[in-house]
N, C-alpha and C positions, 0 to 999 in steps of 0.2 A: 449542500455543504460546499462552500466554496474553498478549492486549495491555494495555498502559498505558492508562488511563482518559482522559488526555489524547490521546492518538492514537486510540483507541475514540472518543472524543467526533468529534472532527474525521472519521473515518471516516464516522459516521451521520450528519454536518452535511451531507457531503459528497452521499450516495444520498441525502439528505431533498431539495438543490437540483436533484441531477439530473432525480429521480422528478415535482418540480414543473416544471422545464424540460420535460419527457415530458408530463405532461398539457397544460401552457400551450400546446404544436406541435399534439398533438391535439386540442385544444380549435378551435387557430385550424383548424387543414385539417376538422374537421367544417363549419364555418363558410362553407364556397367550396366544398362538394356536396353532393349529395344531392338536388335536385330538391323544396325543403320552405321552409316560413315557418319562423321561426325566433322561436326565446321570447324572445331578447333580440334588443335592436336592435346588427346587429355595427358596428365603428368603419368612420367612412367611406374610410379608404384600406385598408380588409382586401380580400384577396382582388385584391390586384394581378400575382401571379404567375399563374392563370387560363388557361390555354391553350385555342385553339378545339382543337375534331376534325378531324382530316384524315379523305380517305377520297380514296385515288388509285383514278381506273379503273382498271380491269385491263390495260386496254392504254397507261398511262402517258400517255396523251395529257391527260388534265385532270383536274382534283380540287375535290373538292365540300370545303369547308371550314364545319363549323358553329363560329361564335361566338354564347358566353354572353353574353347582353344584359344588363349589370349598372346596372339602374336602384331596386331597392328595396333602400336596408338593412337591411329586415325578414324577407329573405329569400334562399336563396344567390343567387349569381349568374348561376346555369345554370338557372335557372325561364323563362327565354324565350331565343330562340335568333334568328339572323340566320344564311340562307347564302348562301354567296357559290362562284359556280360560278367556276373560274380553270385558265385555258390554262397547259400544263406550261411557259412561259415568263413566266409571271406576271399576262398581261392578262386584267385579271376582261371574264367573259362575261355573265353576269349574275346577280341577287342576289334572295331574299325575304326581310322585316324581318317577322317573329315578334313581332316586339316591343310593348308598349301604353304607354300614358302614363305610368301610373305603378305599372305592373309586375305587375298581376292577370287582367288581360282579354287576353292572349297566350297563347301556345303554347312548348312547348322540346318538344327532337327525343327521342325515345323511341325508336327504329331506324333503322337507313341503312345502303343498298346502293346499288352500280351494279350494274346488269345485267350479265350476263356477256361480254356483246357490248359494254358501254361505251357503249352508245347513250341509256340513263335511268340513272338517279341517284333513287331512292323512298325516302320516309323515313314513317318514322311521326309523329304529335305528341301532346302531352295537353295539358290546359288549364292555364297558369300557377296558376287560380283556385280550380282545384277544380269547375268548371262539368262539367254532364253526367260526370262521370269514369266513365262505362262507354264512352264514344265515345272514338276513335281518331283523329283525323282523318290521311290519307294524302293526299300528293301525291308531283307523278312532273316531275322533269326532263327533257325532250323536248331530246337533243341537236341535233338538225336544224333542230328548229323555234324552238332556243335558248327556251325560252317553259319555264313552271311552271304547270301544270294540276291540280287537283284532281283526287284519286283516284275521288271520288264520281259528277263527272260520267260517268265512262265504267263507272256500276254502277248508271246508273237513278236518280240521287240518294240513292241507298243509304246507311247511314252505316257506317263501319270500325268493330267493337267488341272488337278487340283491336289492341295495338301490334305484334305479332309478324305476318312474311310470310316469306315464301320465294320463289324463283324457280326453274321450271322451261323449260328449255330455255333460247337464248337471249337471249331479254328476253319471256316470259312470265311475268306474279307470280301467287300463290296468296296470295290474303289470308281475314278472315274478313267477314264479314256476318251481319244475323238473318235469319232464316227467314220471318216477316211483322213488321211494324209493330211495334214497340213489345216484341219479343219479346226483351229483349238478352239471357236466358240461355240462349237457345236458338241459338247461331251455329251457320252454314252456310257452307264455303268456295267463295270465289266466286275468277274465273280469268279473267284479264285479257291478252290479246295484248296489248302494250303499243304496238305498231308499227301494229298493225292500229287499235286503237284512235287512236291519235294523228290518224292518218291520214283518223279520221273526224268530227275535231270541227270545226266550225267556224274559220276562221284569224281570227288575232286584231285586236283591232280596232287601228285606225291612231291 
């Protein structure tokens, strides 16, 4: 069937506004992820739909919630991160601010788990800035001791040189680490009682 040039017209007017409505959404949602600077500077109310990450224990009792800390418009919003620990009845337990002044000298979350037992909540991080990007840093939420510890301290001062872990048994993590000093492409997995370990630092100061 052959169409009328006037209806042919308006047909491709038509696919030409969609096809640019289609780029225009994907244009704006590349613009709110990714973890990256960004070429152009985006407009200052973009990126207000934004949701944090939930992550419910396994045993329903509490949830670690990470929020995108949207302070540079040079970059998405998810480049640094705030988490906020919160009782399955909504009273936050307690929080770390990820976040830097003006949006380069921070961290956002690169993995997160709770332990199988509910008892830690670990995540990974990388550097808002691009600083060291072979380092990982990990820490570890201490249900008990309601407190947020550095993964490093209970590995010798070790640094994480990947974002990826795992957990065996539970609340034992398997992370990685290097092999001596200075060797980042050489990792070696290192094994963390979490419980034992907590157990063993220092209580914090008043």
């Amino acid at each position: 069937m052959r169409l009328e040039a006037p209806g042919f017209l308006r047909l491709c007017a038509l696919v030409a506004v969609s096809t640019m409505l289609l780029v225009d959404c994907l244009a704006a949602a590349d613009l709110c992820a990714g973890h990256r600077l960004l070429r152009t500077r985006r407009p200052e109310l973009s990126c207000a739909n934004v949701r944090p990450h939930i992550y419910p224990s396994p045993d329903g009792t509490l949830r670690a919630v990470v929020f995108p800390v949207d302070i540079s418009l040079d970059a998405t919003p998810d480049m640094e991160s705030r988490i906020v620990i919160r009782s399955r009845n909504g009273d936050t337990l307690a929080s770390k601010d990820y976040s830097s002044a003006r949006g380069f000298n921070g961290y956002h979350v690169v993995n997160a788990k709770w332990s199988p037992d509910s008892k830690f909540f670990v995540y990974s991080l990388s550097s808002s800035g691009g600083h060291s990007p072979w380092q990982f840093p990990m820490a570890v939420y201490g249900r008990e001791s309601n407190a947020f510890v550095a993964f490093s301290e209970m590995i010798d001062g070790n640094p994480t040189i990947s974002g990826d872990f795992k957990f065996v048994g539970p609340h034992t993590v398997v992370a990685s680490t290097w092999k001596q000093p200075g060797a980042i492409e050489d990792k070696v997995p290192v094994t963390v009682d979490l419980a034992a370990a907590f157990a063993k630092l220092p209580p914090p100061a008043n």
